[in-house]
N, C-alpha and C positions, 0 to 999 in steps of 0.2 A: 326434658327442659326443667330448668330449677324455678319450684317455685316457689321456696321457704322469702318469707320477705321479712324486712325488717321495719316494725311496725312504726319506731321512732322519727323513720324518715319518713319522704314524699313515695306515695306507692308507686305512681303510673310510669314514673323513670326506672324504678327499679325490674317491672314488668318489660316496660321495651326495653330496658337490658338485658334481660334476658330471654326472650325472643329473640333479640339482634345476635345472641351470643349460640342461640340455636339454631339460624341460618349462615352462623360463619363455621359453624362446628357441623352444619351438611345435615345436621337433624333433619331441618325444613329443607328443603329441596326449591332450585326456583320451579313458580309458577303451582307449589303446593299448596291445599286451601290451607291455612289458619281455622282449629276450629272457631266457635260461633261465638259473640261476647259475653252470650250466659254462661256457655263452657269454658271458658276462659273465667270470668267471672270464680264458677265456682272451684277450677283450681287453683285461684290466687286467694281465694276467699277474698274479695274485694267484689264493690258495686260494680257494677255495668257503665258508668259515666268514667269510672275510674280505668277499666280495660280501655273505653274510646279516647280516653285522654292518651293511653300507650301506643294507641295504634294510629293516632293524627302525629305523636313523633316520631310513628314508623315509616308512616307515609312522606312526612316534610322532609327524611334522609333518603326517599328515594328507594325504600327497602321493600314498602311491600305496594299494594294496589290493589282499590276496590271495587267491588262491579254488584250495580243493583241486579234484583231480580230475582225469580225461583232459583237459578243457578247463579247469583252474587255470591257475594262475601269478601273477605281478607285474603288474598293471595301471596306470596314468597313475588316478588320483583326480580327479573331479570336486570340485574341494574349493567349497564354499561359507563365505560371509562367516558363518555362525553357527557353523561349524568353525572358521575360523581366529578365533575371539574370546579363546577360551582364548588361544591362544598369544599375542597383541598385549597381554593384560593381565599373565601369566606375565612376558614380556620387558620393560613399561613399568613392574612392582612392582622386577624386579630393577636396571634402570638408576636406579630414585629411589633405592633401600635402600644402592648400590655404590656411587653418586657423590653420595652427602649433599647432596642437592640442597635446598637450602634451602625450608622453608616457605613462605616468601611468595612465591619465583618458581614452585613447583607449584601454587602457590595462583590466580595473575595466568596461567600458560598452562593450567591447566583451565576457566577462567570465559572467557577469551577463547576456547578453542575452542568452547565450552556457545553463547555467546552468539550462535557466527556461524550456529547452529542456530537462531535464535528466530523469523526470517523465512519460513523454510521450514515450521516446525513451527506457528506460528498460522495459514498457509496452508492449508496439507496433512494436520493432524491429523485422526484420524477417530474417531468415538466409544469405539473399543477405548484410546487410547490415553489420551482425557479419562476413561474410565473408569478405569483404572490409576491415573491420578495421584489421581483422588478416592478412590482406594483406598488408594493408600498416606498420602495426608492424615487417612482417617478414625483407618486404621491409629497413627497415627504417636501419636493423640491417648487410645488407649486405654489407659485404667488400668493399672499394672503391667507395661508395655511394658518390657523390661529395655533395659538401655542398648545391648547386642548386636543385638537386633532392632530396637530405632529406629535405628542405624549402617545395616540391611541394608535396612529399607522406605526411607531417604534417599537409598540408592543407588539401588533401585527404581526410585524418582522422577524423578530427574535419566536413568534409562537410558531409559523412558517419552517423556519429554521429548524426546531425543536420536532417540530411534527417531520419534517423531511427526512429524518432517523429511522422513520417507520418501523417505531418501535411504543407501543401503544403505553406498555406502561413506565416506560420514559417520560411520555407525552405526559400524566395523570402526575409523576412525581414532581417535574419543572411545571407543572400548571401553576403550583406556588410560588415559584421563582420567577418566572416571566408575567405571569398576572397578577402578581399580589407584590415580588418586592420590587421590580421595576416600575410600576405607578409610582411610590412612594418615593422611588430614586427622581423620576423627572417633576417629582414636586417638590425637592429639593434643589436641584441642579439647572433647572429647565431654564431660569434667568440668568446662569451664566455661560451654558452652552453653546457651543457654533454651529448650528444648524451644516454648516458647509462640511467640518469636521465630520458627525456623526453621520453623515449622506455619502462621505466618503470613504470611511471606516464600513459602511454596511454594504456599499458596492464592492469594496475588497474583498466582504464575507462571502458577498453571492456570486464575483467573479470566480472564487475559487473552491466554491461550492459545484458550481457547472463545471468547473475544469476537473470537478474530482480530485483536489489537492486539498488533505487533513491538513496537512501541517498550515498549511496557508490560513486555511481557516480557524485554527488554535490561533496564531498566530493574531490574525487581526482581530481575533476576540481577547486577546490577552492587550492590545493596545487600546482596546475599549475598555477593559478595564481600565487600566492606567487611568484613560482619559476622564472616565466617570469621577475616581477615587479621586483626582487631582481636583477636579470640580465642587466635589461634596468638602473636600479642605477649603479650599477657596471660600466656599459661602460659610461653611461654621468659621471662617476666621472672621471674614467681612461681618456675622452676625455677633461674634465675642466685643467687636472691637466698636459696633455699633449701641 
């Protein structure tokens, strides 16, 4: 593990950098202890407050985990792909919001990543997952449904969708897409949408999800795109012109 640091910067990042860079490189092993914060300490030549500050942002990523007692200490995390979801949607909301990434190009790499799901998912779907989407289609169509909760059962939908591929790290790489750029599509788009449109566009999805027909399913994700992309022109014009 490297422990030369560079004394001009902040230590404690440069520390879980490298630990983090020693359990991606297999050094640390999961569920291996971390030595101790003085041992640690004195191979970084830094204080003890300075080791805990590396290892509270080892833990807030999910990486490692700690346990009181004669046998506690800093362990290696077995991190799994439902663990790290947060953080891939956290990091994919803040690179769209920080580089104004335009509407229609999040709009054209979310649907192209959905869509490379579609073959997998009319394959591989299983009835937990046909059942969800007919869940969130019933959903989507009840009475009263505020605009907030139809934004959160379309996200639903589309996560269903993605997960029915049963392919895990599919699922971890579109968790940015379906959770992080489609909020931001229906808080663009959400007031001038047709609820009727997109209820029927998703039953399309998941009729021919069940029937096991890809192409169907590219197919009516590629006219939700359209439909979105037409939507987000609409309102940036309506907002130019207002």
């Amino acid at each position: 593990m490297r422990t030369k640091l560079d004394q001009t910067k902040d230590l404690a990042p440069q520390i879980a950098k490298a630990i983090r860079e020693a359990i991606v490189a297999g050094d640390l092993i999961s569920d291996a202890r971390l030595p101790s914060e003085s041992d640690l300490a004195e191979q970084f030549g830094v204080s003890r407050p300075t080791v805990r500050e590396a290892l509270k942002r080892l833990a807030a990523q999910s990486l490692i985990r700690t346990q009181r007692g004669a046998t506690g200490g800093a362990f290696v995390n077995r991190l799994t792909y439902e663990e790290a979801y947060p953080q891939q949607i956290t990091t994919s909301t803040l690179l769209l919001s920080m580089n104004a990434v335009d509407f229609e190009t999040a709009c054209e790499a979310r649907y192209t990543l959905e869509r490379a799901c579609a073959p997998l998912a009319a394959k591989r779907r299983g009835p937990d997952h046909l059942a969800a989407m007919q869940a969130e289609i019933t959903r989507q169509g009840a009475p009263g449904l505020t605009d907030e909760a139809f934004c959160a059962s379309d996200v639903a939908f589309h996560r269903a969708l993605v997960d029915a591929a049963g392919n895990p790290v599919l699922s971890y790489q579109l968790a940015g897409a379906v959770e992080a750029m489609q909020p931001l599509m229906n808080m663009i788009t959400f007031t001038a949408r047709s609820r009727e449109e997109i209820i029927a566009l998703h039953s399309r999805i998941a009729d021919a999800v069940s029937a096991q027909e890809p192409a169907a399913v590219e197919a009516a994700l590629s006219e939700l795109e359209n439909y979105t992309k037409s939507l987000g022109a609409q309102v940036m014009a309506e907002r130019r012109g207002g």
